[in-house]
N, CA and C atoms as an extended XYZ file, in Angstrom:
252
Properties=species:S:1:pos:R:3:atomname:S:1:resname:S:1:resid:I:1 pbc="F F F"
N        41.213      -33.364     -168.439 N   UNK     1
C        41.815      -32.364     -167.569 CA  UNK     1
C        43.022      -32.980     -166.855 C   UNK     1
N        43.681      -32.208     -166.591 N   UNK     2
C        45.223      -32.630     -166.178 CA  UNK     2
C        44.895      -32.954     -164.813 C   UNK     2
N        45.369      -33.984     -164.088 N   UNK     3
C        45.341      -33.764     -162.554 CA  UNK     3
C        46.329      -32.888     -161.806 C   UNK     3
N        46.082      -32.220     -161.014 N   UNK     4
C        47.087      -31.488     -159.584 CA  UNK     4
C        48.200      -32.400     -159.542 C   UNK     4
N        48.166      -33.402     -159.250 N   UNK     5
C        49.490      -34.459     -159.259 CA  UNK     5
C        50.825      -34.474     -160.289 C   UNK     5
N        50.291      -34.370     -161.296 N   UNK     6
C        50.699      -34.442     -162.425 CA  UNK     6
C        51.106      -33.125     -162.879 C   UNK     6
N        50.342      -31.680     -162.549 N   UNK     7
C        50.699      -30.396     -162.875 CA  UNK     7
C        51.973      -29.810     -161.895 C   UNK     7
N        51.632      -30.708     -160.915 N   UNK     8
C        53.271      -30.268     -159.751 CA  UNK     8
C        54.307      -30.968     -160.652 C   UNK     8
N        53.832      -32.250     -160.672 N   UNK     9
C        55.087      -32.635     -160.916 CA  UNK     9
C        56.290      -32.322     -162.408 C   UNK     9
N        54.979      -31.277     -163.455 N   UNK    10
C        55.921      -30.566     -164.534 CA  UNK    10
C        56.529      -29.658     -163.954 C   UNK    10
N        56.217      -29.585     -162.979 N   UNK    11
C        56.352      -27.770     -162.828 CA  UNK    11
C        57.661      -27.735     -162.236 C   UNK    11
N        57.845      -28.964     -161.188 N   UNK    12
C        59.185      -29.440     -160.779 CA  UNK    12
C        60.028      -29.696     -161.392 C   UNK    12
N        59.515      -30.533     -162.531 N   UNK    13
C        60.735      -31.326     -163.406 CA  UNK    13
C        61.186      -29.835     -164.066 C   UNK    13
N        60.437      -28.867     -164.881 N   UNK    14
C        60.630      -27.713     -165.203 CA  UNK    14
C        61.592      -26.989     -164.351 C   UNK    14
N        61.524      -26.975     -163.212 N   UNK    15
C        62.571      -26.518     -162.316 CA  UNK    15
C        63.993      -26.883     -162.387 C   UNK    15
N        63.628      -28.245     -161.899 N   UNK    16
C        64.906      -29.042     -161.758 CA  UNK    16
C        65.606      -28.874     -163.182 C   UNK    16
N        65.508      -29.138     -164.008 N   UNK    17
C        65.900      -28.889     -165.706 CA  UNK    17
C        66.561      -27.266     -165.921 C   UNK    17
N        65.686      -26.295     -165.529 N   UNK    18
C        66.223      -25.086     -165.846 CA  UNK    18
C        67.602      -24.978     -164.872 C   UNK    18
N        67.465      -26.031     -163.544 N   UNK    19
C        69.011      -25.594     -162.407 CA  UNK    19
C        70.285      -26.308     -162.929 C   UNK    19
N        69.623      -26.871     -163.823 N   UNK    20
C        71.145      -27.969     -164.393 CA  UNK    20
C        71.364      -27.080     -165.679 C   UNK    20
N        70.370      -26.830     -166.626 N   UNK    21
C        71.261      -26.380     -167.623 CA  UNK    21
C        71.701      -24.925     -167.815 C   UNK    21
N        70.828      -23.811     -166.351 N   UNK    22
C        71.542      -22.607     -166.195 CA  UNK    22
C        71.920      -22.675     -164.686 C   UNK    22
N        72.715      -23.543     -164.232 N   UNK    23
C        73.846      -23.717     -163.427 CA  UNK    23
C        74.018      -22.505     -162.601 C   UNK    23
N        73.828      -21.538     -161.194 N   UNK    24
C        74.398      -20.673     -160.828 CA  UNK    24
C        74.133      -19.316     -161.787 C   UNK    24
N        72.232      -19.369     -162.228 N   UNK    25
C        72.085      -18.130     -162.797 CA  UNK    25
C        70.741      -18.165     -162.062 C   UNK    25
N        70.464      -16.558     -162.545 N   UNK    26
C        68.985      -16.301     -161.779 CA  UNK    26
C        68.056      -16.350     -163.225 C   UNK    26
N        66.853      -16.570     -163.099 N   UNK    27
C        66.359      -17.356     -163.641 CA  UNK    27
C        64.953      -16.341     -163.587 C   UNK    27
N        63.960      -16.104     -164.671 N   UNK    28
C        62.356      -15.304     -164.562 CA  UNK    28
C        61.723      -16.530     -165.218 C   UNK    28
N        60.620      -16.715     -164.717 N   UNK    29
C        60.055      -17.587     -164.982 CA  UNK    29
C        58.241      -16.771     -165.287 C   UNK    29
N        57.762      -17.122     -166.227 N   UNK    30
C        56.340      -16.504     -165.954 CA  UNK    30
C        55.428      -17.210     -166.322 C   UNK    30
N        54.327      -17.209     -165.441 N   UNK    31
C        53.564      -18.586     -165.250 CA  UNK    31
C        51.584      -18.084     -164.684 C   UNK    31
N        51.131      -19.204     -164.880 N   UNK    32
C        49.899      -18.755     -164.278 CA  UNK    32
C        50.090      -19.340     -162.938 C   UNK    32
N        49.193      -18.851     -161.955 N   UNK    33
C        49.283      -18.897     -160.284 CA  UNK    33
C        48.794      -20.384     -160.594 C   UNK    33
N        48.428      -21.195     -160.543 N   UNK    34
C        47.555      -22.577     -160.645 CA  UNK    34
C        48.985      -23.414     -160.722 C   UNK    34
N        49.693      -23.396     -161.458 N   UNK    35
C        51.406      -24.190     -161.743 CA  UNK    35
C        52.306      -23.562     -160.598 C   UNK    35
N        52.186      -22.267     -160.300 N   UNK    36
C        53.269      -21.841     -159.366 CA  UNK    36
C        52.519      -22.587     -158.186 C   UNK    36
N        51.812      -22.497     -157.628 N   UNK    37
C        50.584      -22.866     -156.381 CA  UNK    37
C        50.655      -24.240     -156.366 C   UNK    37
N        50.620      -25.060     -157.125 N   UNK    38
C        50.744      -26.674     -157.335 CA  UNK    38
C        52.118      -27.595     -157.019 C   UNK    38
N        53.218      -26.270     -157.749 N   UNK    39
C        54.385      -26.765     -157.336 CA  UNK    39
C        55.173      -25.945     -155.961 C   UNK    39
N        54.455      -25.171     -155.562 N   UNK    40
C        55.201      -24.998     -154.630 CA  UNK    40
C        54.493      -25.750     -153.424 C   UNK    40
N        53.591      -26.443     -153.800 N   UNK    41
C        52.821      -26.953     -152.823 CA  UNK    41
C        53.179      -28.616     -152.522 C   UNK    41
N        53.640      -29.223     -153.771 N   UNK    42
C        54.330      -30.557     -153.696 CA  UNK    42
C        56.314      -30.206     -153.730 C   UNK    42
N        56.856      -28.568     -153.544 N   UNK    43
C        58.093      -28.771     -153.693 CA  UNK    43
C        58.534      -28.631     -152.352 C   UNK    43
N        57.902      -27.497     -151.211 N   UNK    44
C        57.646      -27.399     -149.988 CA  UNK    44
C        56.571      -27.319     -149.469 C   UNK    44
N        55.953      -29.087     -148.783 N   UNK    45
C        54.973      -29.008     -148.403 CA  UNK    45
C        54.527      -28.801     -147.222 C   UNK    45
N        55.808      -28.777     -146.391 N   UNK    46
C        55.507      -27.894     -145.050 CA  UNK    46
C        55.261      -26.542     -144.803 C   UNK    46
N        55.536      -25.895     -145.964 N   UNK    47
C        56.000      -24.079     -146.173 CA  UNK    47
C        54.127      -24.250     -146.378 C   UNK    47
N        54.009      -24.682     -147.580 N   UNK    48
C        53.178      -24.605     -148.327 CA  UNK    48
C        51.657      -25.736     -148.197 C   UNK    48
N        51.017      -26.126     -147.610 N   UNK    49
C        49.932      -27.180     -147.532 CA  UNK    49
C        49.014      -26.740     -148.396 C   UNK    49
N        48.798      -25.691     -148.700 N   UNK    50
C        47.501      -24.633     -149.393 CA  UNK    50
C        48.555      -23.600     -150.067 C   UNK    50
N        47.701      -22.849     -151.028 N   UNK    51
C        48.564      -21.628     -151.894 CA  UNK    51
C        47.414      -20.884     -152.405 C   UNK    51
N        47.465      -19.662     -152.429 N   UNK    52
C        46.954      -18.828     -153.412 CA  UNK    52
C        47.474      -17.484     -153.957 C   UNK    52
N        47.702      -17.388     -155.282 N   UNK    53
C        48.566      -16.605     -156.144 CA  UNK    53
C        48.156      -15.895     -156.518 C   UNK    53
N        48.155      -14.181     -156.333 N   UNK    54
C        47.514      -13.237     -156.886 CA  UNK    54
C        47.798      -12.678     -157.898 C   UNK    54
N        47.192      -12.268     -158.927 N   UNK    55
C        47.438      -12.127     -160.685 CA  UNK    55
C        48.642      -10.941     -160.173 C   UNK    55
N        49.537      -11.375     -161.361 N   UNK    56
C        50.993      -10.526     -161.046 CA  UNK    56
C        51.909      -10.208     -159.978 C   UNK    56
N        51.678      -11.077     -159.095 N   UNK    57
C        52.290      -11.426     -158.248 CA  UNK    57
C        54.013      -11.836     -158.385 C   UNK    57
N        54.787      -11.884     -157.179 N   UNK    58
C        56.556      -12.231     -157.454 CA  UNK    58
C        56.322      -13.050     -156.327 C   UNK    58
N        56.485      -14.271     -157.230 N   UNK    59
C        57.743      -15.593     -155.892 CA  UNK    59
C        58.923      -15.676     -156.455 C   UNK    59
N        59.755      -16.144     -155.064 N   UNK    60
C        61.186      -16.233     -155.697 CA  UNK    60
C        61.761      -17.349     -154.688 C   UNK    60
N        62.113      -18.390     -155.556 N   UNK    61
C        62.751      -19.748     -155.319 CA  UNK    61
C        64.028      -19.621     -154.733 C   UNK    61
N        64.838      -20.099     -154.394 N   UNK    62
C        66.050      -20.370     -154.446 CA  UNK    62
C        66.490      -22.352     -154.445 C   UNK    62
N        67.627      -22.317     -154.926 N   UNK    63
C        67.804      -23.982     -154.802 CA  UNK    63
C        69.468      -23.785     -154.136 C   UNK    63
N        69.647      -24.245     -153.003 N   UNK    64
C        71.081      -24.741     -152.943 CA  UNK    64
C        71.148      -26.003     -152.860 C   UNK    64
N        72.220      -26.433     -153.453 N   UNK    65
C        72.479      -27.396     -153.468 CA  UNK    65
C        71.654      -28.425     -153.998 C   UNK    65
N        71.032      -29.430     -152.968 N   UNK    66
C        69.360      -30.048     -153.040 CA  UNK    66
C        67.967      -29.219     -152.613 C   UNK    66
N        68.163      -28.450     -151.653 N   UNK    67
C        67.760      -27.810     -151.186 CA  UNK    67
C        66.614      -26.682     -151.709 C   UNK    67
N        65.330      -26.463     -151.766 N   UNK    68
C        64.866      -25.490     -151.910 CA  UNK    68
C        64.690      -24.832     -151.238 C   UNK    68
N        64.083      -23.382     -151.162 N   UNK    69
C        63.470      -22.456     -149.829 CA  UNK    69
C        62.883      -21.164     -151.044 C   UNK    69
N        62.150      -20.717     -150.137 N   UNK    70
C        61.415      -19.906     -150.868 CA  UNK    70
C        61.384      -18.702     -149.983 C   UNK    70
N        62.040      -17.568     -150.601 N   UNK    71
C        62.832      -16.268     -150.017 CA  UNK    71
C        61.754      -15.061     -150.185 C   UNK    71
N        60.587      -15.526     -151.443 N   UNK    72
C        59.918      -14.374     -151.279 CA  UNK    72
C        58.295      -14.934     -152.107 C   UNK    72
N        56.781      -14.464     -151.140 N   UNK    73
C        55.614      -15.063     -151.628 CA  UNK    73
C        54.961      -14.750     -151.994 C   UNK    73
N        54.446      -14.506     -153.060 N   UNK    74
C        53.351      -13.773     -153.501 CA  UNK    74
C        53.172      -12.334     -153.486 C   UNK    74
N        54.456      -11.609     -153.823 N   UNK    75
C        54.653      -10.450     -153.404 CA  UNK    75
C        53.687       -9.791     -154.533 C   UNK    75
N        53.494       -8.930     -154.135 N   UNK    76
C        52.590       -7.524     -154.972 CA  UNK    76
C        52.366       -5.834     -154.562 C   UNK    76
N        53.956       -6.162     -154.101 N   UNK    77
C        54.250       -4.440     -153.153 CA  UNK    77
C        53.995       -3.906     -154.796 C   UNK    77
N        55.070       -4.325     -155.327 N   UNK    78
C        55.488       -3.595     -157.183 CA  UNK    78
C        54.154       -3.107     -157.764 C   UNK    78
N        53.059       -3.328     -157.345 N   UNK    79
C        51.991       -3.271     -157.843 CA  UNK    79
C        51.082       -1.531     -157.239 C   UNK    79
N        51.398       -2.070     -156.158 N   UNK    80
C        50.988       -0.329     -155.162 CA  UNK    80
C        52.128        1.101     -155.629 C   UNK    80
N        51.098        1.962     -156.339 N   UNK    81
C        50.914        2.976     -157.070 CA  UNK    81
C        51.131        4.022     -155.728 C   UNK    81
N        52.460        4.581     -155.365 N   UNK    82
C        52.816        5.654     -154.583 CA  UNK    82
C        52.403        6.639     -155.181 C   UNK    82
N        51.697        7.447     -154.108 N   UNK    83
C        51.109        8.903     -154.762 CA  UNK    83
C        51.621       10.049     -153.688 C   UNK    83
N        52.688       10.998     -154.863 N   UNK    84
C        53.603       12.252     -154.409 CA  UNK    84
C        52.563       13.340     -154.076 C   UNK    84
């Protein structure tokens, strides 16, 4: 079994890799909650100490510069079924 240590740290390098070779693009990524939750937990670990990701859920990263921040968590409005 893979360790937590080791599953952040693809998930980062995965990151970091997709910001260099699509430079100033937005980016979908689709993933199971266990990799998103791992790395956002070793990428901001003050934001983040603990995580839990609900099936179909939207996070959304941003990177400036060096910089990460995380603009949106575990969203699942898209999911709630408005009734006319």
């Amino acid at each position: 079994m893979e360790k937590y240590e080791d599953v952040a740290k693809r998930g980062i390098n995965f990151l970091e890799d997709l910001t260099i070779t699509h430079k100033n693009k937005k980016i979908l990524i689709v993933s199971h909650g266990a990799l998103i939750g791992l790395t956002l937990q070793h990428l901001l670990p003050e934001k983040f100490p603990t995580t839990y990701i609900e099936n179909a859920s939207i996070t959304i990263l941003e990177k400036t510069n060096y910089n990460w921040k995380c603009a949106l968590y575990n969203c699942t409005a898209h999911l709630c079924r408005q009734e006319k």
